[in-house]
C-alpha positions, 0 to 999 in steps of 0.5 A: 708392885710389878706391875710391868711398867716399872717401878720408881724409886725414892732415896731419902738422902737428907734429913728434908727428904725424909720429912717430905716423904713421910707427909706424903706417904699415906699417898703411896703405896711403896715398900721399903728395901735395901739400897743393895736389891735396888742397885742393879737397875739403877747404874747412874747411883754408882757409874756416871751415864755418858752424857755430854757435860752440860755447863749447869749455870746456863742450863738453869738459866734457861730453864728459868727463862725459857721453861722446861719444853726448852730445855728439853729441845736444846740440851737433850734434842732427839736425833730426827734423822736416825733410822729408829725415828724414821721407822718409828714415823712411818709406822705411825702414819701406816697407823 
């Protein structure tokens, strides 16, 4: 499974999950493992990410009216004048 791209994870959290998890199962190839060996990668299950707080009402309100692509641009916008988009724009266009 390594495969160097990354590997996702599935909690099963609930009673709902672990029923859509074993429908869909046959589809995947996964391998079962203790929540411990997952923890290091994954800091946000037990340290909350530093980022901005977002009024959640609002957030889903636009989601539903506007749809995803939205979202993504108001609440989660790139930083387009950053050093890194910058060099990353340049080396495109030297592409």
């Amino acid at each position: 499974m390594d495969n160097n791209i990354g590997t996702s994870l599935i909690l099963l959290n609930s009673l709902k999950g672990v029923s859509y998890f074993e429908k869909t199962k046959k589809l995947l190839e996964y391998k079962e493992t203790s929540f411990d060996t997952i923890l290091t990668g994954n800091v946000a299950l037990y340290k909350p990410l530093d980022l901005p707080q977002i009024d959640r009402k609002c957030f889903f309100y636009d989601l539903d009216k506007n749809g995803f692509d939205f979202v993504v641009q108001k609440y989660f916008p790139l930083n387009n004048n950053s050093k890194k988009n910058q060099s990353l724009k340049i080396r495109i266009k030297k592409k």
